[in-house]
N, C-alpha and C positions, 0 to 999 in steps of 0.2 A: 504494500500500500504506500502510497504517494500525499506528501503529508503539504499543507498548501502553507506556503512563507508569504509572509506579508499581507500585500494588497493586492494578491493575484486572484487572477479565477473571479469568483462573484461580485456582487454589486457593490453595495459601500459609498463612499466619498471619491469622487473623482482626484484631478491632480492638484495640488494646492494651487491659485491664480501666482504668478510674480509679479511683482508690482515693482519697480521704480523705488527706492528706499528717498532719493530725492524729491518724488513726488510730495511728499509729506512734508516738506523741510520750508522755510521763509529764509531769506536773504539779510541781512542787515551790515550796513558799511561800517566799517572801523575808521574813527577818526582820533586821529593823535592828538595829543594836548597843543594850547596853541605856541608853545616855545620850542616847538620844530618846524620846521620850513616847509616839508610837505604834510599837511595835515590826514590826507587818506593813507590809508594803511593797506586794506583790502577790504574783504568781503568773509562771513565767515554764516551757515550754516545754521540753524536752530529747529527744532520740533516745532511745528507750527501751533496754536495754541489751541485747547479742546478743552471741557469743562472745566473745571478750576483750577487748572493749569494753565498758566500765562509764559507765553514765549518773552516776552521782555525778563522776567524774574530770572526766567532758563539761563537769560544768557547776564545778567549781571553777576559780578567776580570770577568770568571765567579772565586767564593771562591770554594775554597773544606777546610770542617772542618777536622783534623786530631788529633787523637790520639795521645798526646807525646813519650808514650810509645811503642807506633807503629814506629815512627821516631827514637826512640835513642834506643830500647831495655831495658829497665828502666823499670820497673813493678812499681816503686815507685812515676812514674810521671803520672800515667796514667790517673789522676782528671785532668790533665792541655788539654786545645782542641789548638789547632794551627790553627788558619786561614793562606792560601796559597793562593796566586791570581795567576790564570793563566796571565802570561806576555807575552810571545813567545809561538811561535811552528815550532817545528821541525820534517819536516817528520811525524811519528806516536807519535812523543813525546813530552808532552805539560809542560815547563818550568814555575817555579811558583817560585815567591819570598815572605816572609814572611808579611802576613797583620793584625795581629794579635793574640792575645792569652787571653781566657775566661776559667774559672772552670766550670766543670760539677756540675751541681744543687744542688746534694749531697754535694759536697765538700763543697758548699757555707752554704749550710744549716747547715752545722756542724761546721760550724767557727763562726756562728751568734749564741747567743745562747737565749732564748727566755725571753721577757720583761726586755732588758740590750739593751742601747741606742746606737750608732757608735762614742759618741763622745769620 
């Protein structure tokens, strides 16, 4: 005897539909504080909002890591990352004030120099 696996053979549920995981999603711009010269940042992503969940809360204190050099036009800063935290939002437009600033690995690794101690 032949033993039936899964969802073979008889009726049941057909295939589950695929849907677009984006279809669900709202858009909102990143805009950088105004003591950087290019104020847009990008675009980032959010669950659009459904019963008493609200997309703007969703996305308030998320970080977005940035480029310095993306911010000021500066090619010579561009090892520096700027952390931004979402604080407000407005409309389509999501206000971030400054939460930080780390080196890209490289840069780290090229100022430490090998078997010479930090002190």
């Amino acid at each position: 005897m032949a033993q039936k696996k899964g969802n073979e053979g008889g009726g049941g549920a057909g295939k589950k539909k695929v849907q677009d995981p984006f279809s669900k999603k709202e858009w909102f711009e990143i805009k950088a504080p105004d003591y950087f010269s290019n104020k847009k940042v990008g675009k980032m992503p959010v669950n659009k909002s459904a019963g008493a969940r609200n997309a703007e809360d969703d996305l308030k204190g998320r970080i977005v890591e940035v480029n310095l050099a993306d911010l000021q036009g500066k090619e010579g800063d561009s090892y520096r990352k700027i952390k931004l935290r979402v604080e407000d939002v407005q409309g389509r437009y999501a206000l971030t004030n400054f939460y930080g600033m780390d080196f890209t690995t490289d840069k780290l690794r090229s100022l430490i120099k090998k078997w010479q101690t930090l002190i």
